[in-house]
Biopython code that builds the backbone (N, CA, C, O; Angstrom):
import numpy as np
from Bio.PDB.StructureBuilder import StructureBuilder

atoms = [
    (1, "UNK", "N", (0.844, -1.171, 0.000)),
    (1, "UNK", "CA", (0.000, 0.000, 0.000)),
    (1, "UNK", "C", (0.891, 1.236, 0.000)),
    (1, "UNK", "O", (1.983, 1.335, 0.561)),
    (2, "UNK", "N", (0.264, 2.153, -0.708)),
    (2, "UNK", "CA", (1.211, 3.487, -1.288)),
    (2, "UNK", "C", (1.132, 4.430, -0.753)),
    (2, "UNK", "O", (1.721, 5.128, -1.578)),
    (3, "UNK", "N", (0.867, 5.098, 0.023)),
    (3, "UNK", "CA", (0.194, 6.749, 0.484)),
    (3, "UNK", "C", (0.756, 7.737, -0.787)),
    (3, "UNK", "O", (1.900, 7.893, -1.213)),
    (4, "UNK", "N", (-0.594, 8.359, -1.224)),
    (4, "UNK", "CA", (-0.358, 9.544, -2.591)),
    (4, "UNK", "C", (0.622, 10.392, -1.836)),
    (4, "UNK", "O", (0.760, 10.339, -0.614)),
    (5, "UNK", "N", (1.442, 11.355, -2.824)),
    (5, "UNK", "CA", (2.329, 12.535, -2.704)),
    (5, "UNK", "C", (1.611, 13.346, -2.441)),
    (5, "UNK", "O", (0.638, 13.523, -3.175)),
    (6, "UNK", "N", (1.820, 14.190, -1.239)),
    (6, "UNK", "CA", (1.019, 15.912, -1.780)),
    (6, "UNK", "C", (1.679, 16.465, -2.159)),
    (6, "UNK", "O", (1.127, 17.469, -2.609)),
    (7, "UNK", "N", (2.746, 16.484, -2.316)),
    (7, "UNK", "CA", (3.730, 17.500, -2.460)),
    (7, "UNK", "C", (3.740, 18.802, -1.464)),
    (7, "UNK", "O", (3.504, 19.978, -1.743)),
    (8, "UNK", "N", (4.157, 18.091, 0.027)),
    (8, "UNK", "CA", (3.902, 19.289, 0.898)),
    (8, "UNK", "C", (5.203, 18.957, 1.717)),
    (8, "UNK", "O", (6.161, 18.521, 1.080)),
    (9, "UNK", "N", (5.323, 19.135, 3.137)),
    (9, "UNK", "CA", (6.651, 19.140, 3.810)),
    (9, "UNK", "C", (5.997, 17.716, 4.903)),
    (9, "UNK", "O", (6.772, 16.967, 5.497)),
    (10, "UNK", "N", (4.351, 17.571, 4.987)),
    (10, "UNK", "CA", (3.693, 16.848, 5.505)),
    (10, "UNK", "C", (2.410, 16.499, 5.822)),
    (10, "UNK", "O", (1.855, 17.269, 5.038)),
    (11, "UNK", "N", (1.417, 15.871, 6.424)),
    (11, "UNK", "CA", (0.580, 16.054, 6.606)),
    (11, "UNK", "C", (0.190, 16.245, 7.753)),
    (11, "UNK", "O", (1.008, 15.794, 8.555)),
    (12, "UNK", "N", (-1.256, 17.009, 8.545)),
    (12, "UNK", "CA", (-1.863, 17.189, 9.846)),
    (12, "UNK", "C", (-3.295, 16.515, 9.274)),
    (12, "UNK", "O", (-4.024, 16.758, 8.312)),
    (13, "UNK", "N", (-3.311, 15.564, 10.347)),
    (13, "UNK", "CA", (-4.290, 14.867, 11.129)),
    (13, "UNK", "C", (-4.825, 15.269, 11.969)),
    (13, "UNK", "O", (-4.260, 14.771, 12.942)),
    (14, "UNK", "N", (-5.727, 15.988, 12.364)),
    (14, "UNK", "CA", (-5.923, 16.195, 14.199)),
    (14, "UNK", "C", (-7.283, 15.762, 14.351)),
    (14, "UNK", "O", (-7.763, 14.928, 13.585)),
    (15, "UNK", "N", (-7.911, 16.260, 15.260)),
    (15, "UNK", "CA", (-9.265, 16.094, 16.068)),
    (15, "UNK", "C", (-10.066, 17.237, 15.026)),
    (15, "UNK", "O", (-9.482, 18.128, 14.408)),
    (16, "UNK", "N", (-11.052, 17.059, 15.011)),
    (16, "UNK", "CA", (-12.176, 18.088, 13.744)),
    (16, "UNK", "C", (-13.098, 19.143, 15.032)),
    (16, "UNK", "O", (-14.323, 19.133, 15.157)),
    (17, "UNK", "N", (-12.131, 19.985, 15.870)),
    (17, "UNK", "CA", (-12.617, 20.802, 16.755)),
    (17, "UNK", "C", (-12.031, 22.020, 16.687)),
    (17, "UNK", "O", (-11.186, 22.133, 15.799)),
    (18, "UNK", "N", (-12.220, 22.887, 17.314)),
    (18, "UNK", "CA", (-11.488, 24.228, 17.068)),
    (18, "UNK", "C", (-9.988, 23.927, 18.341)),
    (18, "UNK", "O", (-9.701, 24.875, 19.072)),
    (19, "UNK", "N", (-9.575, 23.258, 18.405)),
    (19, "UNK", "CA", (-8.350, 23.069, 19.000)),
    (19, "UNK", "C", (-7.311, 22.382, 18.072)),
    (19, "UNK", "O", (-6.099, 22.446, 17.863)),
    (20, "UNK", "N", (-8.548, 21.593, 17.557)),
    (20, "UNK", "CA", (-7.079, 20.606, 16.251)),
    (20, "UNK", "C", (-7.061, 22.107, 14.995)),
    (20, "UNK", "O", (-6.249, 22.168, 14.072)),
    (21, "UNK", "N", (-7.633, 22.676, 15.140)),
    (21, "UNK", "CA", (-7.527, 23.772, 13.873)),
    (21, "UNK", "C", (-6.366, 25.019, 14.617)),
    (21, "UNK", "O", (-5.620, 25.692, 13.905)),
    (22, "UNK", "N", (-6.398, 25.121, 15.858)),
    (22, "UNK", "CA", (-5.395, 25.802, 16.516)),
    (22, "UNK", "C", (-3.834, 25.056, 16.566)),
    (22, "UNK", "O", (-2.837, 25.773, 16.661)),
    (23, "UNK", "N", (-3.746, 23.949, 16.514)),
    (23, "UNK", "CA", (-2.921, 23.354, 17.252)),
    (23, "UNK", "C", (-2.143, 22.766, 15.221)),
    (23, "UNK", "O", (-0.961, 22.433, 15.141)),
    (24, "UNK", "N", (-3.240, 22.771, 13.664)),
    (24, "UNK", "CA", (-2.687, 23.053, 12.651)),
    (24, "UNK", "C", (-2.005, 24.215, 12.256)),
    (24, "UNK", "O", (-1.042, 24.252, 11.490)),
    (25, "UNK", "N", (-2.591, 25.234, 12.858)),
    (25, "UNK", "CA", (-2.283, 26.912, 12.642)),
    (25, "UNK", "C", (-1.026, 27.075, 13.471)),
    (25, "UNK", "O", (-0.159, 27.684, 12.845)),
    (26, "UNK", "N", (-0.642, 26.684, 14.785)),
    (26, "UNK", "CA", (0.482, 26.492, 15.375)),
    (26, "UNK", "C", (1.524, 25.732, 14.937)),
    (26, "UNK", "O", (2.638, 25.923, 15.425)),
    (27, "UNK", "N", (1.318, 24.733, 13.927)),
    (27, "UNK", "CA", (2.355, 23.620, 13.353)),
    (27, "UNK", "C", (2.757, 24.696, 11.634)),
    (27, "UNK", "O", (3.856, 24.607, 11.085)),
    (28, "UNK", "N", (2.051, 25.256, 11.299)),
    (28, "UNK", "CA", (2.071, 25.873, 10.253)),
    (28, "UNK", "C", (3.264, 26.854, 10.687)),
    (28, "UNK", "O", (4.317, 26.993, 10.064)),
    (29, "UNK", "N", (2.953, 27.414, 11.700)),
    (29, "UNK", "CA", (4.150, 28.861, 12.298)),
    (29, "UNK", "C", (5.432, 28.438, 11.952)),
    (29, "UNK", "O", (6.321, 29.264, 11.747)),
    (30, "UNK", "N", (5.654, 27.026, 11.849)),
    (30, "UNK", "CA", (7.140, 26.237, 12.083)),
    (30, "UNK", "C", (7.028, 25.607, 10.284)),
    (30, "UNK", "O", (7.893, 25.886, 9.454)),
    (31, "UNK", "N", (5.795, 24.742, 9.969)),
    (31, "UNK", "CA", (5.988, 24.224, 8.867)),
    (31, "UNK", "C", (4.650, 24.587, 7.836)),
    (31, "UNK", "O", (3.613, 23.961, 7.615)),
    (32, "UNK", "N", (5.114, 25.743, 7.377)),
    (32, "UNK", "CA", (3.870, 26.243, 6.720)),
    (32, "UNK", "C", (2.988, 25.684, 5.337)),
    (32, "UNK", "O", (1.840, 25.966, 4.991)),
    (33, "UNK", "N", (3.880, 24.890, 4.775)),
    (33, "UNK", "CA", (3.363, 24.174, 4.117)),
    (33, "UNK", "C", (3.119, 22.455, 4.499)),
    (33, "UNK", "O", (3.455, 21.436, 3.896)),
    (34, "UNK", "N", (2.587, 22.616, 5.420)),
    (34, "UNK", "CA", (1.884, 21.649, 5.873)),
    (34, "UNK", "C", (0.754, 21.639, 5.634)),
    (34, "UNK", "O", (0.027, 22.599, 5.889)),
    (35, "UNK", "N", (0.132, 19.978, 4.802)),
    (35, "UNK", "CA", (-1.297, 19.995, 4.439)),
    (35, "UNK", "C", (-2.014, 18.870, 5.703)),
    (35, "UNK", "O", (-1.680, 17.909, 6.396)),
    (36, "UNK", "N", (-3.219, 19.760, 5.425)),
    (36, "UNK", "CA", (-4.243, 19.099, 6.512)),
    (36, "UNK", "C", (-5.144, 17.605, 5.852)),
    (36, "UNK", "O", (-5.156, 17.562, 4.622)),
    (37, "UNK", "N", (-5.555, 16.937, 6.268)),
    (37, "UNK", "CA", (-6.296, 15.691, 5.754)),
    (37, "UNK", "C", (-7.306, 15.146, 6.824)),
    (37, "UNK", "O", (-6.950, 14.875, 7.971)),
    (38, "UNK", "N", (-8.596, 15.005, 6.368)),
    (38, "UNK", "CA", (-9.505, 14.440, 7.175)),
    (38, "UNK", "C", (-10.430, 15.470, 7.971)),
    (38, "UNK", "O", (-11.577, 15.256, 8.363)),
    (39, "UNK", "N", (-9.581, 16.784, 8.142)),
    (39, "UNK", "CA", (-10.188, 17.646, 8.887)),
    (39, "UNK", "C", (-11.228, 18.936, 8.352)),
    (39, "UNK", "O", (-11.177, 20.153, 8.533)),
    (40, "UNK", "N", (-12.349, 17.901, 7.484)),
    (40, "UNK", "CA", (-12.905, 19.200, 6.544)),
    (40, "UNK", "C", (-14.243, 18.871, 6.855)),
    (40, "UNK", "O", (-14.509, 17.879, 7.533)),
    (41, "UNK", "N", (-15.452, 19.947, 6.224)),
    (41, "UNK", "CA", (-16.509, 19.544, 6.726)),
    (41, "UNK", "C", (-17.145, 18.059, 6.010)),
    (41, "UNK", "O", (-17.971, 17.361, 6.598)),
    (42, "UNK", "N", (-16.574, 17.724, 4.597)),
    (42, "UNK", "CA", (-17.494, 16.319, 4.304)),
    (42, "UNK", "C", (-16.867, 15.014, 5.559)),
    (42, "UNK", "O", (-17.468, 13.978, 5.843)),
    (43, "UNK", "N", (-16.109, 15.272, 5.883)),
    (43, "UNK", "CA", (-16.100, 14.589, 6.910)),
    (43, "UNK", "C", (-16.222, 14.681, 8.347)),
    (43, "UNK", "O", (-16.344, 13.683, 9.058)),
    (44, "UNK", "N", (-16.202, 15.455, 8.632)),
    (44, "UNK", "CA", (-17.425, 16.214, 9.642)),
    (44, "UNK", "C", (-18.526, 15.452, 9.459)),
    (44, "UNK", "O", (-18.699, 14.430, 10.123)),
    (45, "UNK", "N", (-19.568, 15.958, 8.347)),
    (45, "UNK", "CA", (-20.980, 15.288, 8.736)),
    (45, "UNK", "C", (-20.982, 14.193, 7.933)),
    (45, "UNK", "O", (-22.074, 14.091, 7.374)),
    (46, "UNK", "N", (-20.198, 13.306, 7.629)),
    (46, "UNK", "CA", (-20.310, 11.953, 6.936)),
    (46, "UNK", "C", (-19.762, 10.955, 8.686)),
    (46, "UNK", "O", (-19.436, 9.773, 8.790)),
    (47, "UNK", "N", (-19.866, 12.072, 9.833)),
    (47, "UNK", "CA", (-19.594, 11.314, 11.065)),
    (47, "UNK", "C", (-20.333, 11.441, 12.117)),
    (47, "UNK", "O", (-20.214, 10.998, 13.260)),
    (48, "UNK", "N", (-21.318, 12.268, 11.482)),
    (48, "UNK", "CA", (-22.200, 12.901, 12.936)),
    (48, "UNK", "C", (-22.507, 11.920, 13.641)),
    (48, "UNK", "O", (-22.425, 12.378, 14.781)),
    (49, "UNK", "N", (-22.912, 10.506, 13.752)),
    (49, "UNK", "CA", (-23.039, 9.821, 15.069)),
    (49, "UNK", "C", (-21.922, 9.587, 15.754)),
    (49, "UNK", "O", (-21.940, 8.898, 16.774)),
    (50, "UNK", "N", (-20.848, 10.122, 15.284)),
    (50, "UNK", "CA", (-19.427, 9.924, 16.399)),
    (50, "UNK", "C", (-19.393, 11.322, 16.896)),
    (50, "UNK", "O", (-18.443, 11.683, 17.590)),
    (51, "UNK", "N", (-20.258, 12.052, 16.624)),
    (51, "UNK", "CA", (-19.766, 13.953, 17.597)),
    (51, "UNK", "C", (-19.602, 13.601, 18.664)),
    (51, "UNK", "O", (-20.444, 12.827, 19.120)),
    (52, "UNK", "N", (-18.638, 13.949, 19.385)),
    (52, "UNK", "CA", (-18.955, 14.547, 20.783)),
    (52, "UNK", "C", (-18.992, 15.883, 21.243)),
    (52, "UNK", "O", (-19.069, 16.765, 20.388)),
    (53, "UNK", "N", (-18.951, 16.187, 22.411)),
    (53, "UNK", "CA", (-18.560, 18.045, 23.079)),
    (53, "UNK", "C", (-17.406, 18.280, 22.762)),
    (53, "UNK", "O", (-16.513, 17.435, 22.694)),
    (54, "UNK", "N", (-17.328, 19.142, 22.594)),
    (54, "UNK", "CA", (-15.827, 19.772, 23.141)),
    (54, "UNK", "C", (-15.537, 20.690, 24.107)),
    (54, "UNK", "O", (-15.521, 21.806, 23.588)),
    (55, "UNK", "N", (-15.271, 20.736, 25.421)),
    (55, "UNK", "CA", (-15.363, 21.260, 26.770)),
    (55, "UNK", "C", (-14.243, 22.406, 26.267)),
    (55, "UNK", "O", (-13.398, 21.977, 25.481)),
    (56, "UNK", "N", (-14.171, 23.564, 26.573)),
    (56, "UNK", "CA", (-13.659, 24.629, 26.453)),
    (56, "UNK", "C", (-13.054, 24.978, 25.326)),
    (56, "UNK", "O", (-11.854, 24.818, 25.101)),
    (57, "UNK", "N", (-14.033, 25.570, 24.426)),
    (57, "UNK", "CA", (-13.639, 25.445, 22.924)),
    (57, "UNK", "C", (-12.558, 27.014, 22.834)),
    (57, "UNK", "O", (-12.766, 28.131, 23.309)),
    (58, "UNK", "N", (-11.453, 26.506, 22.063)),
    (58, "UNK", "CA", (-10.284, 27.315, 21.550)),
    (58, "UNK", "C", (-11.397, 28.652, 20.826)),
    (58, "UNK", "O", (-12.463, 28.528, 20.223)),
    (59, "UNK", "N", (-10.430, 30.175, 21.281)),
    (59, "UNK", "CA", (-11.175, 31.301, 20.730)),
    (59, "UNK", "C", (-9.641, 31.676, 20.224)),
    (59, "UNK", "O", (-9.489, 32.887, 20.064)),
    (60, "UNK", "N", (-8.693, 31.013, 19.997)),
    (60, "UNK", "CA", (-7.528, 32.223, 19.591)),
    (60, "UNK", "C", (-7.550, 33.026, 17.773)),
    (60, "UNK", "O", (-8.266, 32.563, 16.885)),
    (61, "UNK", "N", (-6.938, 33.828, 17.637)),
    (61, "UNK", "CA", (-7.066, 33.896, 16.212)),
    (61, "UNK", "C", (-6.313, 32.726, 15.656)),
    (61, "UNK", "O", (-5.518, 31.957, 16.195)),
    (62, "UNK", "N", (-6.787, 32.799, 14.404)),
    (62, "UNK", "CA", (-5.707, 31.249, 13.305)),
    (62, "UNK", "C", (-6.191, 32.113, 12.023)),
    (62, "UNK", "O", (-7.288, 32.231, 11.477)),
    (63, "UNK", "N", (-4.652, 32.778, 11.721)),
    (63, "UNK", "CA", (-4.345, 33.149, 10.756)),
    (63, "UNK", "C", (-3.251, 32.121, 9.115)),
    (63, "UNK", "O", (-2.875, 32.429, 7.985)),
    (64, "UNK", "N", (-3.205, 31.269, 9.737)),
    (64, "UNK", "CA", (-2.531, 30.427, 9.004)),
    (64, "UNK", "C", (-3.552, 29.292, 7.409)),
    (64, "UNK", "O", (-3.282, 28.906, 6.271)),
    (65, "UNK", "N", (-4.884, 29.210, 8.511)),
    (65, "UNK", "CA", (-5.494, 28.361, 7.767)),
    (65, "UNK", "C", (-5.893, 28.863, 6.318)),
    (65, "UNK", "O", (-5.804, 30.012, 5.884)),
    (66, "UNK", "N", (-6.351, 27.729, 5.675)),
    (66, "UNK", "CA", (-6.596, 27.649, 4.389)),
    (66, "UNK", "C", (-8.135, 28.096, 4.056)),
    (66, "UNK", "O", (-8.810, 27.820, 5.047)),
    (67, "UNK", "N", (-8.914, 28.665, 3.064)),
    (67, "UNK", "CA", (-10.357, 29.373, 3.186)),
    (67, "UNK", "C", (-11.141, 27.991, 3.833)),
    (67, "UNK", "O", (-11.914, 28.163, 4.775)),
    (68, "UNK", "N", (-10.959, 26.914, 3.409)),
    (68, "UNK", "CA", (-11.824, 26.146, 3.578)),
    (68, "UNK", "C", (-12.057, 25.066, 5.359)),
    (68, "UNK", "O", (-12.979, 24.534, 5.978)),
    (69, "UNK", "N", (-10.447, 25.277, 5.512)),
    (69, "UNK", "CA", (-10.402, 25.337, 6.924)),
    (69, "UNK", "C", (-10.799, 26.392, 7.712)),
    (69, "UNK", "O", (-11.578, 26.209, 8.648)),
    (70, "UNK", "N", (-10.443, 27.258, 7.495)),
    (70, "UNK", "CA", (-11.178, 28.468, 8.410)),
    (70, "UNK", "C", (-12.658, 28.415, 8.337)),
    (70, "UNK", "O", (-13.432, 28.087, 9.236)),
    (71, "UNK", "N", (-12.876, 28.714, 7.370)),
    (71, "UNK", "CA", (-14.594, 28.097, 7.204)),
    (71, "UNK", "C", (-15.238, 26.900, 8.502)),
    (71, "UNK", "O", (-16.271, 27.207, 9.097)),
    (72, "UNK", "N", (-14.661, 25.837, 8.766)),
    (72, "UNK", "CA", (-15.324, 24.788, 9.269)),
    (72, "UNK", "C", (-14.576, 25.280, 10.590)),
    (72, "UNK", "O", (-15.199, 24.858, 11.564)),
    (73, "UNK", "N", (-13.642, 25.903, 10.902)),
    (73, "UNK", "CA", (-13.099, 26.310, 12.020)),
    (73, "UNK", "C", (-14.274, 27.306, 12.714)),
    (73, "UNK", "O", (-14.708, 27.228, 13.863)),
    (74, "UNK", "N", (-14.607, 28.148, 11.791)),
    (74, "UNK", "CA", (-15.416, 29.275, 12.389)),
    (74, "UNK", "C", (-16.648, 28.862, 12.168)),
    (74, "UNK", "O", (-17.405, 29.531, 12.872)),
    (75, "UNK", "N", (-17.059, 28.307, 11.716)),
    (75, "UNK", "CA", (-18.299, 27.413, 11.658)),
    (75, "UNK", "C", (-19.154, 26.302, 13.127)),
    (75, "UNK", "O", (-20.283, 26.265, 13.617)),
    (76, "UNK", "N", (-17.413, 25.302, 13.441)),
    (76, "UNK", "CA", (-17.454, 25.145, 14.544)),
    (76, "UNK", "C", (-17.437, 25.579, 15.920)),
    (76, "UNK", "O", (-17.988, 25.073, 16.898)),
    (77, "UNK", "N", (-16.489, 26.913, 15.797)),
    (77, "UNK", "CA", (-16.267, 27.805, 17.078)),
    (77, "UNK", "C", (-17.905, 28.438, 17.046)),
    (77, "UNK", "O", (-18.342, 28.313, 18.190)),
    (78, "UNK", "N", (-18.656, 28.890, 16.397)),
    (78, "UNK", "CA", (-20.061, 29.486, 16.298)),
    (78, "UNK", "C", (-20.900, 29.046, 16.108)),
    (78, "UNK", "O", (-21.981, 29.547, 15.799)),
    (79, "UNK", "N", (-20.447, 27.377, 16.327)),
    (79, "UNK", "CA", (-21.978, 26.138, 16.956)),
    (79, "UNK", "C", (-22.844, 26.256, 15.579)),
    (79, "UNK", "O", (-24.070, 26.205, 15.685)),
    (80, "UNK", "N", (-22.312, 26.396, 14.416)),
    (80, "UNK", "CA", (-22.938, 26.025, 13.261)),
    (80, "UNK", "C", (-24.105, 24.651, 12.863)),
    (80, "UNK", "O", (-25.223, 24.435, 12.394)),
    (81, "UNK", "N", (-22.815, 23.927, 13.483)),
    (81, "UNK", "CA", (-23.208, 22.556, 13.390)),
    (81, "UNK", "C", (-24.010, 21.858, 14.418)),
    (81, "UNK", "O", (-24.597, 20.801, 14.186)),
    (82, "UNK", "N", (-24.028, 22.643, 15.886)),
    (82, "UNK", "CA", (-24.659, 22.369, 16.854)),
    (82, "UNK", "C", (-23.892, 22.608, 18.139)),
    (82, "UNK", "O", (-22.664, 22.652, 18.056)),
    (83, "UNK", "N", (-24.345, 22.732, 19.056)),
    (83, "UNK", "CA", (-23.552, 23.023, 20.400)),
    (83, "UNK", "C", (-22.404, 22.595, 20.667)),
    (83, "UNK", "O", (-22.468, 21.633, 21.434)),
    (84, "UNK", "N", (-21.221, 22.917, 20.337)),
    (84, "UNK", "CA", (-19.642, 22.669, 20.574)),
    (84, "UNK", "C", (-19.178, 21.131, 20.738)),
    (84, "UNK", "O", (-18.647, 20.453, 21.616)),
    (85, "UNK", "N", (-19.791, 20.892, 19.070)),
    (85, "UNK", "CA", (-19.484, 19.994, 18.265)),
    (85, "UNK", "C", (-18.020, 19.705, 17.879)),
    (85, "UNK", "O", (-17.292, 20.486, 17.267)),
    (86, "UNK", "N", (-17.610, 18.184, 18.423)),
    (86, "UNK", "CA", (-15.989, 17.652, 18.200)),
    (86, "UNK", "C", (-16.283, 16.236, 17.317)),
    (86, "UNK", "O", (-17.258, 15.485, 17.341)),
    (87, "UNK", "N", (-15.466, 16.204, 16.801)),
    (87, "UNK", "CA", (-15.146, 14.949, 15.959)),
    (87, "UNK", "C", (-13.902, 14.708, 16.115)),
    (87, "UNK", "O", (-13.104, 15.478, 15.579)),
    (88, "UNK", "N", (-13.354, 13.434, 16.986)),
    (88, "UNK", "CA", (-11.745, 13.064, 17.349)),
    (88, "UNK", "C", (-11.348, 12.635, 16.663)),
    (88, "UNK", "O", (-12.298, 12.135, 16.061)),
    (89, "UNK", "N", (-10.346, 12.341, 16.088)),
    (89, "UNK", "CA", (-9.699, 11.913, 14.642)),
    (89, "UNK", "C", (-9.449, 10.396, 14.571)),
    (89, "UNK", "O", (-9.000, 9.734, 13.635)),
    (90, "UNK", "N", (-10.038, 9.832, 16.365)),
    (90, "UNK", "CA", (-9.557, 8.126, 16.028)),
    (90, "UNK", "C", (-10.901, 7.948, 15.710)),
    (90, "UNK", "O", (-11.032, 6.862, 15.145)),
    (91, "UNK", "N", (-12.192, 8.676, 15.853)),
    (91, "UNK", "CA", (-13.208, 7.982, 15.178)),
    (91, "UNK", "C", (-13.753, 7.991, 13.727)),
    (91, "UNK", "O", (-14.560, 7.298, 13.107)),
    (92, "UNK", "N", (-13.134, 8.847, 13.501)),
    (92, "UNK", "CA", (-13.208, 8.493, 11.479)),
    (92, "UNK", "C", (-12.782, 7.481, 11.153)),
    (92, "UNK", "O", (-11.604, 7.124, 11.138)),
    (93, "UNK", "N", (-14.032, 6.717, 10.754)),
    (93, "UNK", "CA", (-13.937, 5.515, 9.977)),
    (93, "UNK", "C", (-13.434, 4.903, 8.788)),
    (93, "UNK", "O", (-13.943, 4.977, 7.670)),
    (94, "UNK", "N", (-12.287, 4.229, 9.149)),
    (94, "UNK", "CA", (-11.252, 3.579, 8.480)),
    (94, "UNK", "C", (-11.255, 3.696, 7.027)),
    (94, "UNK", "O", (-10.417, 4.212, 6.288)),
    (95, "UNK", "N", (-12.928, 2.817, 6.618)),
    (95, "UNK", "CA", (-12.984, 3.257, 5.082)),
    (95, "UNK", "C", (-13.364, 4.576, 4.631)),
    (95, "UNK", "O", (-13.350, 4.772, 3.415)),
    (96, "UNK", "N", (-13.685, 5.471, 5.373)),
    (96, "UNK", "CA", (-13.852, 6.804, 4.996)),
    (96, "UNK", "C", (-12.230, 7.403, 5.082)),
    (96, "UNK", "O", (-11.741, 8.236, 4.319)),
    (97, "UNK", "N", (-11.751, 6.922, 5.902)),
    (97, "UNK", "CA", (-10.274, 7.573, 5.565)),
    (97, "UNK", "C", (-9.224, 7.047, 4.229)),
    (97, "UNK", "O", (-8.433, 7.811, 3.676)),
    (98, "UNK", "N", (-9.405, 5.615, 3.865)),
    (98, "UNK", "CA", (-8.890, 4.768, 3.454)),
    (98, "UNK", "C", (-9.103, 5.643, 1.887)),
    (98, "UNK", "O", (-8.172, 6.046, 1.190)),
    (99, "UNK", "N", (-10.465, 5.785, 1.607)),
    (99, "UNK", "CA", (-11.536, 6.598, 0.660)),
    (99, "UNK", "C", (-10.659, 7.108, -0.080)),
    (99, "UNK", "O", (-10.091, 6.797, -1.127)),
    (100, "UNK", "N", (-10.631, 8.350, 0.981)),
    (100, "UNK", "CA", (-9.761, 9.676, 0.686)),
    (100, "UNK", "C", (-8.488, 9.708, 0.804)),
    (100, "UNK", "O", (-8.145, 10.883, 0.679)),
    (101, "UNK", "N", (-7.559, 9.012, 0.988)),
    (101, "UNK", "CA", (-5.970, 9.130, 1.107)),
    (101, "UNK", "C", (-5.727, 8.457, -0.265)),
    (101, "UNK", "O", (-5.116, 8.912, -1.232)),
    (102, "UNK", "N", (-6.376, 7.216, -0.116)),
    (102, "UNK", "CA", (-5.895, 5.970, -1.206)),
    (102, "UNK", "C", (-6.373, 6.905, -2.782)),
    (102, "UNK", "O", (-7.336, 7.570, -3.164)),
    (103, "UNK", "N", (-4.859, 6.394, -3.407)),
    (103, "UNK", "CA", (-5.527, 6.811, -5.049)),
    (103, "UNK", "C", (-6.660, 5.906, -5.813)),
    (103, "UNK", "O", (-7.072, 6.241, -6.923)),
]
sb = StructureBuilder()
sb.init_structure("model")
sb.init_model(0)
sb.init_chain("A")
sb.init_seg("    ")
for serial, (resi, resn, name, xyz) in enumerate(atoms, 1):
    if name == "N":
        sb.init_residue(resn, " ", resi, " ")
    sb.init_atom(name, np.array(xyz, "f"), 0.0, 1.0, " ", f" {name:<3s}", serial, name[0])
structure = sb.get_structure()
């Protein structure tokens, strides 16, 4: 099994909350071309029976992100999706990840 190229310096994985979007924007400061994976909204709601809370949701600025991350960042920080809505990154389901990485 192959993992595709992005042609980046790496990839970020995190949790689909406004902390894993802080904690990409903080990895960016150091490796700015770092690409994100998994952490967008079709996978967001292709998981909604795995949401959980997220207990003290991150307010910092994140100037680093990409339009479409910021989007689901500020989307999530402003309960778009529902009351301080998290998606942890070990519960995305295998073939939904498998999906999207694999060529």
């Amino acid at each position: 099994m192959t993992l595709p190229v992005f042609g980046t310096e790496g990839l970020y994985w995190g949790d689909l909350d406004t902390h894993g979007f802080r904690i990409l924007d903080q990895l960016r400061a150091v490796h700015p071309h770092v690409a994100s994976v998994l952490i967008d909204e079709a996978t967001l709601l292709a998981h909604r029976d795995a949401w959980g809370i997220e207990p003290g949701r991150s307010r910092a600025v994140l100037t680093r992100l990409t339009a479409a991350e910021a989007a689901v960042s500020t989307s999530l920080g402003n309960d778009a999706f529902g009351s301080s809505v998290r998606l942890e990154q070990d519960l995305v389901r295998w073939d939904w990840a498998l999906g999207k990485l694999l060529p």
